[in-house]
TIDREN-589584 format. One record per residue (C-alpha): residue in three letters; x, y, z; residue number from 1. Coordinates in nm, 2 decimals, padded with zeros to 4 digits. Layout:
REM TIDREN-589584
+-----+--------+--------+--------+-----+
!   r !     xx !     yy !     zz !   k !
+-----+--------+--------+--------+-----+
! ALA !      X !      Y !      Z ! NUM !
...
+-----+--------+--------+--------+-----+
END
This chain:
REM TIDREN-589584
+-----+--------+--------+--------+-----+
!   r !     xx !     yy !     zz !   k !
+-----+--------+--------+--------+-----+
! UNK !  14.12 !  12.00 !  09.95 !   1 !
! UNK !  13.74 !  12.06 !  10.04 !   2 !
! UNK !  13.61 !  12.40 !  09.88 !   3 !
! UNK !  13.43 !  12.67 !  10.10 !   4 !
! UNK !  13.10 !  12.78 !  09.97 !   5 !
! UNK !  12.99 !  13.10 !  09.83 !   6 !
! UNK !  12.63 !  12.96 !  09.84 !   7 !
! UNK !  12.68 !  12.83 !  10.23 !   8 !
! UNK !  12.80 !  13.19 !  10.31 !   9 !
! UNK !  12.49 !  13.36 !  10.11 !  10 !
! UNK !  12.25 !  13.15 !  10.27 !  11 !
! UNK !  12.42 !  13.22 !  10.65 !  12 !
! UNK !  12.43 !  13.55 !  10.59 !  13 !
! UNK !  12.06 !  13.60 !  10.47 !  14 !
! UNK !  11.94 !  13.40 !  10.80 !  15 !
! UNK !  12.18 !  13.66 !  10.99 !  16 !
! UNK !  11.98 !  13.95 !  10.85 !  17 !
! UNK !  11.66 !  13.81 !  10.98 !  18 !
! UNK !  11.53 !  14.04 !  11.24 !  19 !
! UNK !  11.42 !  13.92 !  11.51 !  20 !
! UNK !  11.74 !  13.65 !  11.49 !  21 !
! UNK !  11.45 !  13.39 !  11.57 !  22 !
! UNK !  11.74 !  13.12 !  11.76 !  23 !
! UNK !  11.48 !  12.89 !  11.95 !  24 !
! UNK !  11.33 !  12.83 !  11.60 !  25 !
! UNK !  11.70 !  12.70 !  11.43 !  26 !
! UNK !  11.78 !  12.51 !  11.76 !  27 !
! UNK !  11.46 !  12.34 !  11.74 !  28 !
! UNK !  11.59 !  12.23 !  11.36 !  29 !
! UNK !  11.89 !  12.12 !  11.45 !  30 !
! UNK !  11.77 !  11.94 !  11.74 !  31 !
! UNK !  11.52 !  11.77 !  11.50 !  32 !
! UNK !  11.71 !  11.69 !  11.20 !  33 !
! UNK !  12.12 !  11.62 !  11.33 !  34 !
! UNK !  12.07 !  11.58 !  11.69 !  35 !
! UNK !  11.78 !  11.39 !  11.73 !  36 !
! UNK !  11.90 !  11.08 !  11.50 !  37 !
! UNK !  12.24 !  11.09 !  11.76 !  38 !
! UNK !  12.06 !  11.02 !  12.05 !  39 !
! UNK !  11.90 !  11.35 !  12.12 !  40 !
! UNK !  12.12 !  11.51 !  12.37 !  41 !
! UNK !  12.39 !  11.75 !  12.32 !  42 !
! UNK !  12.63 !  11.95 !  12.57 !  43 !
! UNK !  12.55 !  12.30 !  12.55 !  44 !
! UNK !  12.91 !  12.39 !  12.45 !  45 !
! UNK !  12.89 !  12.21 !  12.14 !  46 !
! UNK !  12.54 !  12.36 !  12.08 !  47 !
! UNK !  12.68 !  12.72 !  12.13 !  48 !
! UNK !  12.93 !  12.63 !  11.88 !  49 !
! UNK !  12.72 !  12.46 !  11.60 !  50 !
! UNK !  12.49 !  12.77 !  11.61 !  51 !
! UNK !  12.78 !  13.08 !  11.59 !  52 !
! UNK !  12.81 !  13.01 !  11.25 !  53 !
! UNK !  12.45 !  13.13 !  11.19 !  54 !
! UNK !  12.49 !  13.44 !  11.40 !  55 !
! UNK !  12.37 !  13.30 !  11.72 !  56 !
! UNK !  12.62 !  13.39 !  12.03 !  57 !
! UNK !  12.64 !  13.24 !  12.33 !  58 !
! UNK !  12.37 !  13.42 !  12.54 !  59 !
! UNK !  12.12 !  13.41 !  12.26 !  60 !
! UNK !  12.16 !  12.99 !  12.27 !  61 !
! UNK !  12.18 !  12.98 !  12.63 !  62 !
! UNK !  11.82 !  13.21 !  12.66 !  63 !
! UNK !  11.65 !  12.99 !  12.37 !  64 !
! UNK !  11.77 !  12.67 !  12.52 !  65 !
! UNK !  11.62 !  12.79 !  12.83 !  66 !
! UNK !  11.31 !  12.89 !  12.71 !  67 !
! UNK !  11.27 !  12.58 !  12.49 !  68 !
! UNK !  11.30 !  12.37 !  12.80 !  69 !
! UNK !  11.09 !  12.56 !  12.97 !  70 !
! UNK !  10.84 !  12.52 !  12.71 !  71 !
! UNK !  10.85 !  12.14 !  12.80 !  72 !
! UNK !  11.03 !  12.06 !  12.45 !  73 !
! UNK !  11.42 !  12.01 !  12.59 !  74 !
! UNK !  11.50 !  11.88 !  12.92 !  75 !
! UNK !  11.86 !  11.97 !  13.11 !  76 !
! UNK !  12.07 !  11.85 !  13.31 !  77 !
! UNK !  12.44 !  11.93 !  13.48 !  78 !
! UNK !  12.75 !  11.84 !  13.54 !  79 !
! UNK !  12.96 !  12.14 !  13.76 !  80 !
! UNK !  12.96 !  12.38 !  13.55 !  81 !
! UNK !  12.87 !  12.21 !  13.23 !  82 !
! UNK !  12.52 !  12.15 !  13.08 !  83 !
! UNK !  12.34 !  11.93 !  12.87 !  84 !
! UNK !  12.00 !  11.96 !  12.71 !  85 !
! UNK !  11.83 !  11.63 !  12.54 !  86 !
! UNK !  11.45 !  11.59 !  12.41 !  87 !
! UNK !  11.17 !  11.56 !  12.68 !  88 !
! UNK !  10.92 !  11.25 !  12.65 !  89 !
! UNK !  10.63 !  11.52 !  12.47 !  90 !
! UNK !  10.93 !  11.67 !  12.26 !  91 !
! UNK !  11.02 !  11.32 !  12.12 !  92 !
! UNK !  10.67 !  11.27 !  12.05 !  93 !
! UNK !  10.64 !  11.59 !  11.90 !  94 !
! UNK !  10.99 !  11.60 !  11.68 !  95 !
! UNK !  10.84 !  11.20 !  11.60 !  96 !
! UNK !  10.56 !  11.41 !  11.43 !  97 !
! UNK !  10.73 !  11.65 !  11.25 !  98 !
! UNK !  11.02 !  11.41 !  11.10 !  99 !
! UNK !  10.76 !  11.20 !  10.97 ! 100 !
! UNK !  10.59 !  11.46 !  10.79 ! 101 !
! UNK !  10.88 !  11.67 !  10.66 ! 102 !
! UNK !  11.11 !  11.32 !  10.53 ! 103 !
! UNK !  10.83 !  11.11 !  10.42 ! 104 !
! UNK !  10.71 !  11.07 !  10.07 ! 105 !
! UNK !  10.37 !  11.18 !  10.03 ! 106 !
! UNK !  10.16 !  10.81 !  10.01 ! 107 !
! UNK !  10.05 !  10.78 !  09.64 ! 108 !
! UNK !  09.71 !  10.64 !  09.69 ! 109 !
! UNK !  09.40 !  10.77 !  09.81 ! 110 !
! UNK !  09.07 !  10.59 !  09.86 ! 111 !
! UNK !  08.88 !  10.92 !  09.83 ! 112 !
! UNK !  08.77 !  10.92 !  10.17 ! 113 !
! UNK !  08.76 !  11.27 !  10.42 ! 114 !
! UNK !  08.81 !  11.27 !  10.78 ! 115 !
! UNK !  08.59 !  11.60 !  10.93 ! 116 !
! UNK !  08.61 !  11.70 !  11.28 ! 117 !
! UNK !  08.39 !  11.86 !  11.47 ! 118 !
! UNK !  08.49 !  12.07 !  11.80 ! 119 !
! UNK !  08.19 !  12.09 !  12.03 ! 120 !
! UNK !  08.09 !  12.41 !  12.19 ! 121 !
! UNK !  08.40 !  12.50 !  12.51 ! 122 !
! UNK !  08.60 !  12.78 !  12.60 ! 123 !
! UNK !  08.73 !  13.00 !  12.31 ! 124 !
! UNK !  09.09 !  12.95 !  12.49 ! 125 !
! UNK !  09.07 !  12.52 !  12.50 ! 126 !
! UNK !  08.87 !  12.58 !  12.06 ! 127 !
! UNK !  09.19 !  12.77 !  12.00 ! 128 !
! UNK !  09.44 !  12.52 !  12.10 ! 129 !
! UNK !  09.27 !  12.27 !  11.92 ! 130 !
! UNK !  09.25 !  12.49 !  11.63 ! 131 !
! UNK !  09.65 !  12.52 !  11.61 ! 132 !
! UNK !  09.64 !  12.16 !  11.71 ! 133 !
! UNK !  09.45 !  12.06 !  11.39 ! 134 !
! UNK !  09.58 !  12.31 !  11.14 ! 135 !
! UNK !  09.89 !  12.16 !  11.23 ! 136 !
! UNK !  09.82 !  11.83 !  11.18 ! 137 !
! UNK !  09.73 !  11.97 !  10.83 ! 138 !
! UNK !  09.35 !  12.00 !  10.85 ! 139 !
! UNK !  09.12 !  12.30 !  10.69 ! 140 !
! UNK !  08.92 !  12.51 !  10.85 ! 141 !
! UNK !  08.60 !  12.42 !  10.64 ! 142 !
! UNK !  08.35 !  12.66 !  10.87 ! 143 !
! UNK !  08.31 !  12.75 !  11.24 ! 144 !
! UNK !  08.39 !  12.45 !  11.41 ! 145 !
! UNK !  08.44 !  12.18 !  11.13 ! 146 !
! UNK !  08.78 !  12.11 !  11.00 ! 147 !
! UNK !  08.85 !  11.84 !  10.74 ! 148 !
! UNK !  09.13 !  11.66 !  10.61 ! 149 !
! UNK !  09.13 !  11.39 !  10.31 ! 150 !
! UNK !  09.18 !  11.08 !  10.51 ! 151 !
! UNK !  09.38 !  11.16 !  10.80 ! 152 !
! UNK !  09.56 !  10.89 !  10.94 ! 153 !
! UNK !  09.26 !  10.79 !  11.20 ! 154 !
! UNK !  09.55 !  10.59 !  11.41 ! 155 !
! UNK !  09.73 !  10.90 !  11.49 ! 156 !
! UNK !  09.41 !  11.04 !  11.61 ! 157 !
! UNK !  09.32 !  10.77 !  11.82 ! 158 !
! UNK !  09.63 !  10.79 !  11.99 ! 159 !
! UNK !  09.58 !  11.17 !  12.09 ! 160 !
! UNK !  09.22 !  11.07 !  12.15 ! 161 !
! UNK !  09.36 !  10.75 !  12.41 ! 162 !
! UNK !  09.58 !  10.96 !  12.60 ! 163 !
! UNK !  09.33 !  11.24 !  12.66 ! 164 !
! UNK !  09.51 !  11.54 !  12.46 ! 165 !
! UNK !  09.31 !  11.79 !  12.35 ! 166 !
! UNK !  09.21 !  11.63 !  12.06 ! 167 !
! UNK !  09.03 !  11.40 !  12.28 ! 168 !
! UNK !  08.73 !  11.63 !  12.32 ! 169 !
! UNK !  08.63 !  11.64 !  11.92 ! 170 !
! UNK !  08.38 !  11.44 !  11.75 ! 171 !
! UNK !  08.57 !  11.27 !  11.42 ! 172 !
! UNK !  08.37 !  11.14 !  11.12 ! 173 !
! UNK !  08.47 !  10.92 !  10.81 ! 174 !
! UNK !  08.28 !  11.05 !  10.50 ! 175 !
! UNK !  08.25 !  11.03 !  10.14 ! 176 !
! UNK !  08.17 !  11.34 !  09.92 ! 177 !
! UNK !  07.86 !  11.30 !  09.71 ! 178 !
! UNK !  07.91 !  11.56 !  09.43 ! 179 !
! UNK !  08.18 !  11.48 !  09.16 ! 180 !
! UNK !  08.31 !  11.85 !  09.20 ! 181 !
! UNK !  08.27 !  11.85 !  09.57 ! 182 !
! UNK !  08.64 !  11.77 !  09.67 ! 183 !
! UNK !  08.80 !  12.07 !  09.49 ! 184 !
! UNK !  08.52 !  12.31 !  09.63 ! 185 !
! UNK !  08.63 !  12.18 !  09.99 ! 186 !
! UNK !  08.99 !  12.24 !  09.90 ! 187 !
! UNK !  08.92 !  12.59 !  09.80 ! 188 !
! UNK !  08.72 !  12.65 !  10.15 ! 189 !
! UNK !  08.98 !  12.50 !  10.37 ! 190 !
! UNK !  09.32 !  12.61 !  10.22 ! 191 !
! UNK !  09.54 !  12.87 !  10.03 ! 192 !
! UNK !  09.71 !  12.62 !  09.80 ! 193 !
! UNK !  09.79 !  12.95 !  09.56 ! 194 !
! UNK !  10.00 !  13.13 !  09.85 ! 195 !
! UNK !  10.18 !  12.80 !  09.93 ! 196 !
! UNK !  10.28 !  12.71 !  09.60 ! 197 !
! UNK !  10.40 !  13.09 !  09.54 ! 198 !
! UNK !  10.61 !  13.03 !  09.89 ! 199 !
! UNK !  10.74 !  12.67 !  09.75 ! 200 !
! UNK !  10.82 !  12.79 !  09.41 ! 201 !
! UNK !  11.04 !  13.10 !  09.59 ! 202 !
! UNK !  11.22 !  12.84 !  09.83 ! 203 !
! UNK !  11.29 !  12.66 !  09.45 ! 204 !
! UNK !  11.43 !  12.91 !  09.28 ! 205 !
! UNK !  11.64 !  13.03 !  09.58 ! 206 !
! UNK !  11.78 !  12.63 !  09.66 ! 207 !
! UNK !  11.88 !  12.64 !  09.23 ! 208 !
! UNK !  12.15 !  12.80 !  09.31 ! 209 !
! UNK !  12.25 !  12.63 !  09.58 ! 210 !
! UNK !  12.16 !  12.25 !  09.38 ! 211 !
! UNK !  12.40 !  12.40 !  09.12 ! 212 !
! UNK !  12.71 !  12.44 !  09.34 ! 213 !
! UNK !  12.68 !  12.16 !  09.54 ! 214 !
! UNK !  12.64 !  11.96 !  09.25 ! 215 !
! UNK !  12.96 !  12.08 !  09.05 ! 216 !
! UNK !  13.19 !  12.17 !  09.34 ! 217 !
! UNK !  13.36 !  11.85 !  09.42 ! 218 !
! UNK !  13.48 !  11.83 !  09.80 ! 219 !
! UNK !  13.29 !  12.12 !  10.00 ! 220 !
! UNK !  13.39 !  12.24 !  10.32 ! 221 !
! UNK !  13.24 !  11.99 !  10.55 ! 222 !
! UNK !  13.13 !  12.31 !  10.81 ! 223 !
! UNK !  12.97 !  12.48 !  10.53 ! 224 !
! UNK !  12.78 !  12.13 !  10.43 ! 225 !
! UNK !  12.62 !  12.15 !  10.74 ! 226 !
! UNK !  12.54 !  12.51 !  10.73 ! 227 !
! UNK !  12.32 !  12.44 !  10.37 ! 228 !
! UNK !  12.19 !  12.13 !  10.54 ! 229 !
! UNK !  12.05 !  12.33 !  10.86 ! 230 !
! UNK !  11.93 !  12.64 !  10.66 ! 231 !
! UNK !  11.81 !  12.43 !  10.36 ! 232 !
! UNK !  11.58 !  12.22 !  10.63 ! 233 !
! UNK !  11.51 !  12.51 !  10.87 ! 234 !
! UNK !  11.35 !  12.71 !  10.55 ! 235 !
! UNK !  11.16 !  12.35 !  10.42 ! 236 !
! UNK !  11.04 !  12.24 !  10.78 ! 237 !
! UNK !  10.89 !  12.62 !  10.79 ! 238 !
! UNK !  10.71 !  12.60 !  10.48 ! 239 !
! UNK !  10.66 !  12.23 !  10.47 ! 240 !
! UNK !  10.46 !  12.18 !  10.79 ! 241 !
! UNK !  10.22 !  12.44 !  10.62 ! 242 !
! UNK !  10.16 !  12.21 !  10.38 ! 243 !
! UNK !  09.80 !  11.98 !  10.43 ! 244 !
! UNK !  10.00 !  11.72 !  10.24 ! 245 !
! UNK !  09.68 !  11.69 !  09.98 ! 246 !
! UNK !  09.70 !  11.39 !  09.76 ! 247 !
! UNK !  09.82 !  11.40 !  09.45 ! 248 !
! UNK !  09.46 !  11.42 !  09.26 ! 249 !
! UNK !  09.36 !  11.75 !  09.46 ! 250 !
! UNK !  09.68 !  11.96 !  09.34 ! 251 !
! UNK !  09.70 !  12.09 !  09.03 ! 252 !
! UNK !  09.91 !  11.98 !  08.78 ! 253 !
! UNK !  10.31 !  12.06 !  08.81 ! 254 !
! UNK !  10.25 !  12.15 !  09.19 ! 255 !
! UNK !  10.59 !  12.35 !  09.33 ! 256 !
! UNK !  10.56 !  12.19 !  09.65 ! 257 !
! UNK !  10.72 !  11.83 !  09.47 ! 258 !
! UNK !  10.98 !  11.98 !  09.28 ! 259 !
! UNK !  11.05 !  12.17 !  09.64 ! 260 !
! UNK !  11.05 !  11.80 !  09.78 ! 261 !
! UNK !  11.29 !  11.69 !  09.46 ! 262 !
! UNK !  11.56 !  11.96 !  09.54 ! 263 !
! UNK !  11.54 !  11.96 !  09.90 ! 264 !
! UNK !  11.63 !  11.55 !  09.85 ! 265 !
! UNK !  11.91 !  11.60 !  09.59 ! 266 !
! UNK !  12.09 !  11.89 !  09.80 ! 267 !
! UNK !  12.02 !  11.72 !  10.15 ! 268 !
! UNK !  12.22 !  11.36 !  10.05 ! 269 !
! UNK !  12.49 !  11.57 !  09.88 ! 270 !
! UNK !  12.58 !  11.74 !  10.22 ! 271 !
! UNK !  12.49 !  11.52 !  10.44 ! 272 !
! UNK !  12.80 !  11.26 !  10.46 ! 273 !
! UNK !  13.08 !  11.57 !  10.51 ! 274 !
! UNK !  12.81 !  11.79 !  10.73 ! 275 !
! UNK !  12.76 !  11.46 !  10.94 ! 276 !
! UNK !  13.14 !  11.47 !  10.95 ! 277 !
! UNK !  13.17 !  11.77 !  11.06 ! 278 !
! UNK !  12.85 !  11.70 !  11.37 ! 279 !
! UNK !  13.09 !  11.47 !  11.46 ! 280 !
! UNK !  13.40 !  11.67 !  11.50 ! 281 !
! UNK !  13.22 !  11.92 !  11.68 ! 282 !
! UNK !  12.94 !  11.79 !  11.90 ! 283 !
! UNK !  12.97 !  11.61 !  12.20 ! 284 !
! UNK !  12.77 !  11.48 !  12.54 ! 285 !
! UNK !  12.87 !  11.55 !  12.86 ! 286 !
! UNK !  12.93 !  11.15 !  12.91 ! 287 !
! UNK !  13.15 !  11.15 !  12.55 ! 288 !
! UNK !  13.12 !  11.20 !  12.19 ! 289 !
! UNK !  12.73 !  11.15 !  12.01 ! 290 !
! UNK !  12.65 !  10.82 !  11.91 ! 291 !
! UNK !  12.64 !  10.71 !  11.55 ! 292 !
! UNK !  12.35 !  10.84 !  11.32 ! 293 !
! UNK !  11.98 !  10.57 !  11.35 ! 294 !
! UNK !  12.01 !  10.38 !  11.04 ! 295 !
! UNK !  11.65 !  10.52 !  10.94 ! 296 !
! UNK !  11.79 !  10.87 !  10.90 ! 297 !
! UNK !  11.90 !  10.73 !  10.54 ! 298 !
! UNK !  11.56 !  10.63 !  10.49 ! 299 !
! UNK !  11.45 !  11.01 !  10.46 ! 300 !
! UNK !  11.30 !  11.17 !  10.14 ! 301 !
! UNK !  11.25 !  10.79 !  10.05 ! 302 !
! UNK !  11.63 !  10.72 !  10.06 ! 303 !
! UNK !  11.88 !  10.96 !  10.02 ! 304 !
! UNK !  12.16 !  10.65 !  10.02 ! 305 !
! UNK !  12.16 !  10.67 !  09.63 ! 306 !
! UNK !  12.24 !  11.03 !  09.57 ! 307 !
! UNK !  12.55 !  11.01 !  09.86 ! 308 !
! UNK !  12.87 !  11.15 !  09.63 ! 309 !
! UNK !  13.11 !  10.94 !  09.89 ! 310 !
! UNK !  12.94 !  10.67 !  10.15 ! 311 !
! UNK !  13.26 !  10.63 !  10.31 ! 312 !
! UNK !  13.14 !  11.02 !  10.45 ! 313 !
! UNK !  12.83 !  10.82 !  10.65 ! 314 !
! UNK !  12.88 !  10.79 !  11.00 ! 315 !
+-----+--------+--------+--------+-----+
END
């Protein structure tokens, strides 16, 4: 018989003390990380039922699915009386984004190389954007009006550049430091690392607990799986997409954010085959049930396949 979780209902019950009850920002995480790899849509009955658990009612869902799509990040359509929300062409590209950087492996080498950016004099309303837009993207705010980043990936840039986003009015550079000690100086201009390894080593020491549980408990409840698997991401997405993803040489040495990578991995494949069980049970389309999970969502955290307790649980 599957177990229910005291560390499922201790996490719920911290996100339902939150205040504001922030419910755009965990539909947005379960949109990205169990309804995205199903195709992406979801019938807003089964939404308002995967989110009560966490303390969201009905009109709360029904007001942040609304204002999500009318932020241009869901899309909805009808049937009568029933609805059904799926991910808009720029909320694809933008979920695209944000999987890749909060499931991928950092890459392990580095040529030593910097991308710096320069935004040219405009309105302080269009700099702004482009200031979110690059800090997002993981940059540093080096001074006024130059960010840098230790070799961006120039194609991604190109591709905002080709399509005329707003990252298509900056001037880009390729450079190489000329001072030895020049790298770690730029670190310390353009980011906080001490305030984001504090934040990781808290989201470490709350996830032990969990990492122990899930670990010795056998069969868990497959609901409460997929309540640690939505509030385990929901907290790492937060903290993760923070993170400039620095390589390896510019941390220092036992950096929190990889054993926060390491436990998020271990507890995420030990929940996910009975939480996917349980997405399945619950969540539907309008048209009929979702469609089996993409075959690259076992691919994330560089292959969570291995740690699986039961495989048969994979849908």
């Amino acid at each position: 018989m599957a177990k229910n979780s005291p560390a499922a209902a201790d996490l719920a019950a911290r996100f339902r003390r939150q205040r504001p009850l922030r419910g755009g920002s965990l539909i947005v995480t379960i949109f990205g990380d169990a309804i995205l790899p199903r195709g992406g849509a979801i019938a807003l009955g089964s939404l308002i039922e995967l989110a009560a658990p966490f303390g969201l009612n009905e009109r709360l869902v029904r007001t942040a699915a609304s204002r999500l799509a009318h932020d241009g990040w869901l899309e909805g359509r009808r049937a009568g009386k029933l609805s059904e929300y799926h991910l808009s062409k720029n909320g694809r590209v933008r979920f695209a984004e944000a999987t890749k950087r909060i499931y991928s492996e950092p890459d392990a080498e580095w040529s030593g190389r910097w991308t710096l950016i320069v935004v040219p004099p405009m309105r302080a309303s269009a700099r702004n954007e482009i200031r979110e837009e690059l800090m997002w993207r993981g940059f540093g705010e080096i001074s006024a009006n130059v960010f840098a980043h230790p070799e961006f990936d120039a194609r991604a840039l190109r591709s905002q550049r080709d399509l005329g986003g707003l990252l298509g009015k900056v001037i880009a550079f390729e450079a190489s430091l000329a001072e030895d000690g020049a790298p770690q100086r730029l670190v310390g201009l353009g980011w906080d690392l001490e305030d984001l390894g504090r934040r990781y080593q808290r989201f470490a020491d709350r996830f032990k607990l969990v990492q122990a549980e899930v670990r010795g408990a056998g069969d868990l409840d497959p609901k409460d799986c997929f309540l640690v698997r939505t509030l385990l991401i929901h907290e790492y997405r937060r903290l993760h997409l923070r993170d400039p993803l620095l390589p390896a040489q510019l941390l220092r040495a036992n950096w929190p954010g990889a054993q926060a990578a390491a436990l998020c991995r271990d507890i995420y494949a030990r929940v996910f085959g009975p939480s996917e069980d349980y997405l399945t049970r619950v969540a539907a389309r309008l048209n009929g049930p979702l469609p089996a999970a993409e075959p690259s969502v076992m691919q994330r955290f560089g292959g969570i396949g291995p740690l699986l307790q039961r495989s048969d649980h994979v849908t």
